[in-house]
C-alpha positions, 0 to 999 in steps of 0.5 A: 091576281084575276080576282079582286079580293081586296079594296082601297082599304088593304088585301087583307081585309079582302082575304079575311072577309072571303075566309070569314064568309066562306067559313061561316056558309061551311058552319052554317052548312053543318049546323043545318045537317045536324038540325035535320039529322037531330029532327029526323032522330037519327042522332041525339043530342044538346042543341048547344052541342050544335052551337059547340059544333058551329063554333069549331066548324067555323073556326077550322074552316076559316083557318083552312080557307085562310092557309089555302088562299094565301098559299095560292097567292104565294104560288100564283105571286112567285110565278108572276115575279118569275114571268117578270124576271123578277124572281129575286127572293128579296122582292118575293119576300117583301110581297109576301110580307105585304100580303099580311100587311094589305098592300101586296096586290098593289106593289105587285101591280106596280111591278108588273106595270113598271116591268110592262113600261120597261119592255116597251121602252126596251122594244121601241129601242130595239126597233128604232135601232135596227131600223138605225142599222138598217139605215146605216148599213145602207148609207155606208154601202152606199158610199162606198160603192160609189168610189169603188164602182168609179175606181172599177170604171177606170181601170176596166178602161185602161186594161181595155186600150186606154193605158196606151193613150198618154192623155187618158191614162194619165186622166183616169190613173187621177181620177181613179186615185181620187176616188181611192182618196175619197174611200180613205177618207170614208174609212177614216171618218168612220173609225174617228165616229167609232172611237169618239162613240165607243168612250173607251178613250180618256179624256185628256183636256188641257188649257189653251189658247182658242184664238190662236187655235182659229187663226191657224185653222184658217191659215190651213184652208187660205189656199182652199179658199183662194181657189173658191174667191172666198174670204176668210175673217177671223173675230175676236171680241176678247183682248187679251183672248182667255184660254179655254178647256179641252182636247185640241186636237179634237177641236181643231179637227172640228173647226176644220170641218166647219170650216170646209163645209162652208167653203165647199158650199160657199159662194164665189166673192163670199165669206167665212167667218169665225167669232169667238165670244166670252159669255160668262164662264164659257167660250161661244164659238161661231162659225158664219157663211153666206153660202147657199144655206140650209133648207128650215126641214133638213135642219134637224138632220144636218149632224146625221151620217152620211146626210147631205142637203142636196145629194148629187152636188154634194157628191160632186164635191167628194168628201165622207158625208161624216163631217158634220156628224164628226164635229157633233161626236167632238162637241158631244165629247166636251159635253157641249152642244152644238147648234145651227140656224140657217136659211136656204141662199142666206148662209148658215150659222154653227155655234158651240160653246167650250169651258173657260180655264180657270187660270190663264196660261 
């Protein structure tokens, strides 16, 4: 494939005018021996003998040129398509048919181009996953060793004279459960990620009531938010509310984490509300705050594991760091998309959508 025998007008005629020519220099070559050879008397004979000889020079040279070149671009062909990994007799015998047909140097290329395309797409994808692994893993351990290292701290005080101190045992022994809660819930949510991730399990989706779903969501969290003086609000505009498509024990787990994370980053006297609106033949789902916001760069990163907009207050205020990945996983898993728009001290709004039953139950 280094030469270029051949131009837009097929290979072929590449191939035929490098035997034609070649052959024709070889008769040429033996005409010119024979005429010095016949001048020199060293041979006798016919002048037409030689046009005789020219004739059948030129004809066997132009076979034999012709035999080696296209079984040189056979060899050289068959490499090629076995370097690609691409050495699949079906493929081979189509580009040898169109060595014939003038057309093979340009399906080879092509080949070879998309094989060049695929290894680059496929090396990018191996790059940026080992460097998601690398991030992964170092995230992961990074969480864990937080608790883990607490959990190490209290007990190496008690053994160390703290357990005889009714007060400080006591208040080590919760702090230490806490950070023992804490790692629970990181295994927890990471096995929840690893299911939804894995796709192994069917999906089971079912009619039911959004609505009631929402408020019973927030009858869940009340208490929670009593403690942070923030007000939950539930918003229909559908009356009687329309049931939707999916998995509700997924949902509820995802509307339970939306609506933690907007209490934990609410502000006292605030709100959180959720809205539900039809809009043709879907359910949109909002989930409002006027907490602190989300900065407009972290945005993008906000569904990202372990990825947290202020880092040290949100480990102050414990949790997996998984929350909203999870959620992401559960929408994903609808084939839904989740979005957000927020701005930093103006609160933050998160929105997905859920497929309107058929029927209403």
């Amino acid at each position: 494939m280094a030469i270029n025998l051949n131009s837009n007008k097929g290979q072929k005629g590449g191939i035929n005018r490098l035997s034609f020519l070649s052959a024709i220099c070889i008769a040429i070559l033996i005409s010119i021996l024979l005429l010095i050879l016949i001048n020199l008397d060293v041979i006798q004979t016919e002048s037409y003998i030689v046009f005789i000889l020219f004739l059948i020079s030129f004809l066997v040279s132009f076979g034999i040129i012709k035999f080696v070149l296209f079984d040189h671009l056979g060899r050289r062909f068959k490499i090629i398509y076995k370097l690609i990994n691409m050495s699949g007799k079906g493929q081979y015998d189509k580009v040898m048919d169109s060595l014939h047909e003038g057309q093979s140097f340009v399906i080879a290329e092509k080949d070879v181009e998309n094989w060049l395309t695929q290894k680059n797409e496929e090396q990018l994808a191996l790059i940026k996953l080992e460097e998601y692994r690398r991030e992964y893993i170092g995230n992961v351990s990074h969480e864990l060793k937080t608790p883990i290292f607490n959990i190490q701290g209290f007990i190496q005080s008690l053994l160390e004279g703290g357990l005889k101190d009714n007060e400080v045992n006591m208040k080590f022994l919760q702090k230490a459960l806490s950070n023992a809660d804490r790692l629970q819930s990181i295994v927890e949510d990471l096995e929840t990620i690893s299911q939804l991730e894995s796709g192994k399990s069917e999906k089971e989706f079912v009619a039911f009531d959004l609505a009631q779903l929402c408020i019973d969501v927030l009858d869940d969290l009340n208490r929670v938010a009593k403690e942070k003086s923030i007000k939950l609000v539930f918003r229909s505009e559908e009356e009687p509310s329309r049931k939707v498509i999916g998995d509700q024990a997924m949902i509820r787990i995802a509307l339970t984490n939306l609506v933690q994370n907007a209490i934990k980053y609410g502000i006292a006297e605030g709100y959180v509300k959720i809205r539900i609106y039809e809009a043709d033949d879907k359910m949109l789902v909002e989930i409002a705050d006027n907490g602190m916001g989300i900065p407009e760069e972290s945005l993008p990163k906000v569904f990202d594991r372990f990825y947290r907009v202020d880092k040290g207050r949100s480990r102050e205020m414990g949790g997996s760091g998984l929350g909203l990945s999870i959620v992401k996983h559960i929408i994903e898993y609808h084939d839904q998309t989740i979005q957000v728009r927020s701005n930093k001290s103006e609160g933050s709004v998160f929105s997905f959508t859920l497929p309107l039953s058929k029927n209403d139950w």
